[in-house]
N, C-alpha and C positions, 0 to 999 in steps of 0.2 A: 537567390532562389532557395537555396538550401535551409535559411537561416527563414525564411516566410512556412517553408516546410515544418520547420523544428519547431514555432511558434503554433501553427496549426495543431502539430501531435502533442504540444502541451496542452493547446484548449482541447481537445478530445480526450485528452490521461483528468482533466480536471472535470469537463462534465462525466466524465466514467465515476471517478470518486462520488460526487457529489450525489449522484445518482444512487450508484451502491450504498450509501450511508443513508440517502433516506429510505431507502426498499430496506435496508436492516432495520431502521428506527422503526419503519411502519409495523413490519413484523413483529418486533420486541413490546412496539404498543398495543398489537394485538394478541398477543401471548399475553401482557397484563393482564386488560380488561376479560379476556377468558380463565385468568386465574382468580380475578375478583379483586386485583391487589389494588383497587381502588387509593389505598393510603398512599402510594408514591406516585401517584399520577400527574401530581402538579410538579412534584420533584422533578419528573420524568420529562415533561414537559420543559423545563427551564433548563436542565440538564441539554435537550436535544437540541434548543434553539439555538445555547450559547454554543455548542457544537458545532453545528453547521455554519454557523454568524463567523466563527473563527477561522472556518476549513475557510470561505468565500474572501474574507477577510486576506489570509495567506496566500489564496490564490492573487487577489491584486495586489497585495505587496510584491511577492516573488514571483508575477504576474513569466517573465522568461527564465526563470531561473531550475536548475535542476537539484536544488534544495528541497523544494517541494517533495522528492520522492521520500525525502525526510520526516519531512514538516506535516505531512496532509494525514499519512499512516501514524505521526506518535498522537495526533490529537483525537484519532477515532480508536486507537489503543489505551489515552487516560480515559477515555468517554466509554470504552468496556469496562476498565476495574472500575469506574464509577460508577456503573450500572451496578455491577457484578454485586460493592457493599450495599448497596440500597439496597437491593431485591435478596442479598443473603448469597445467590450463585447463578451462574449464568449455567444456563443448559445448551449444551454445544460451544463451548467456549473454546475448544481449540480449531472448531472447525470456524469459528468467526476470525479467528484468531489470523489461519490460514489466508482468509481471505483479505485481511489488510494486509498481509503481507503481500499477497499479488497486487494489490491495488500498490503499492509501494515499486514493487517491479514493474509498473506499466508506464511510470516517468523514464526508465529506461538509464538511469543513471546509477552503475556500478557502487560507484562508492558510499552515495547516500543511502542505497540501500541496502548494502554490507550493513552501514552503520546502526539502519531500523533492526536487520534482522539480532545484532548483538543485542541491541538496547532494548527489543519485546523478549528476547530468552532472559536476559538477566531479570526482567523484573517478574516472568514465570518462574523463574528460579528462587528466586525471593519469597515471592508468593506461595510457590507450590512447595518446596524443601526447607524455605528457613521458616515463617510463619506459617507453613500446614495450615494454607488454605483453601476448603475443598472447589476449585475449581468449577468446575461440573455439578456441585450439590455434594450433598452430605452422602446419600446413597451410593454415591460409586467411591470404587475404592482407590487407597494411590496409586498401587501398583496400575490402576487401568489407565489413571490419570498420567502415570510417567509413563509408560508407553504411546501414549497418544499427544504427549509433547513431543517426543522421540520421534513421531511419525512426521509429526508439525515441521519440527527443525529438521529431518530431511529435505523434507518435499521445498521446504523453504531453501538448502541450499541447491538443487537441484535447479529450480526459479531461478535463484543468483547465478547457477552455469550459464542455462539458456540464458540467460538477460546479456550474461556477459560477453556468451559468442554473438547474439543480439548485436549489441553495442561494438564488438571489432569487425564483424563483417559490414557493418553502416560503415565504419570508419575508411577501413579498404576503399568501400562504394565510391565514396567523397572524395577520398585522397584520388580514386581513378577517376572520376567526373575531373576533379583540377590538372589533373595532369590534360585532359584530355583535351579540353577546353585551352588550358595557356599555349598546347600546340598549335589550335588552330589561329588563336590569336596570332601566333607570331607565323604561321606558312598562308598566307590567305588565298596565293597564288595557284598553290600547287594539293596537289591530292594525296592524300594521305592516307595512306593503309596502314593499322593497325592490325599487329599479328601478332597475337600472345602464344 
């Protein structure tokens, strides 16, 4: 039962994604075409396809697996700094930024997601401090930009608490459903009160 459970909250963590990425896409192609940037639009267009083709892709390969909370957030993280050089700078970049990061926490898997949130800061870190690049656009400045990474990677490990009391109190849950369950198995007879 538990494990038909688990499989259900992955297809729902996967339509969530998938969902989310194209209401981002939609937007981004409607900030284009209202900025006139006509020139990247076929870019933009092959860029989004192979995007989504890959997230859909990942989801049936690792169709049960909790890699995915890996897998799903770095491909729509290369699929922002790939926007990001095409267009020159993403406007709202960290708060998009933010939000693969939750979409990474809603597979609900600790460790893979530790691993997304190290792996999207190093390559902001890269981006933002070794190559000085302006995130956000030219007009804002670093200092606003490293404050508002700063804000990102909080709120990001903050996500990673919740997820992980998330993830120990399920675990509790399950380990008391089994216990609860092999008692009955083995007393069929007799009644059983539980008293914590």
């Amino acid at each position: 039962m538990m494990e038909r459970l688990e499989r259900n909250y992955l297809l729902v963590a996967n339509v969530i994604s998938v969902t989310l990425a194209f209401v981002y896409y939609l937007a981004r192609y409607l900030n284009l075409v209202s900025l006139e940037r006509y020139d990247i639009l076929f870019q933009f267009h092959i860029v989004l396809i192979t995007t989504i083709l890959l997230m859909i892709v990942l989801m049936i390969v690792f169709h049960n697996s909790e890699v995915l909370a890996f897998y799903v957030p770095s491909v729509m993280l290369a699929n922002l700094f790939i926007f990001m050089i095409m267009s020159g700078s993403s406007e709202n970049f960290f708060i998009i930024m933010l939000t693969i990061t939750i979409i990474s926490g809603v597979y609900f898997s600790t460790r893979y997601f530790l691993q997304f949130i190290i792996l999207a800061n190093v390559l902001i870190f890269i981006a933002l401090v070794l190559l000085r690049l302006p995130l956000e656009g030219i007009d804002v400045p670093f200092s606003s930009m490293y404050m508002r990474w700063f804000m990102v990677l909080i709120s990001s490990l903050i996500v990673y608490r919740a997820v992980k009391h998330g993830v120990n109190r399920f675990s509790f849950a399950t380990a008391s459903m089994d216990s609860f369950m092999m008692m009955m198995a083995t007393t069929p007879n007799l009644v059983a009160i539980v008293d914590r």
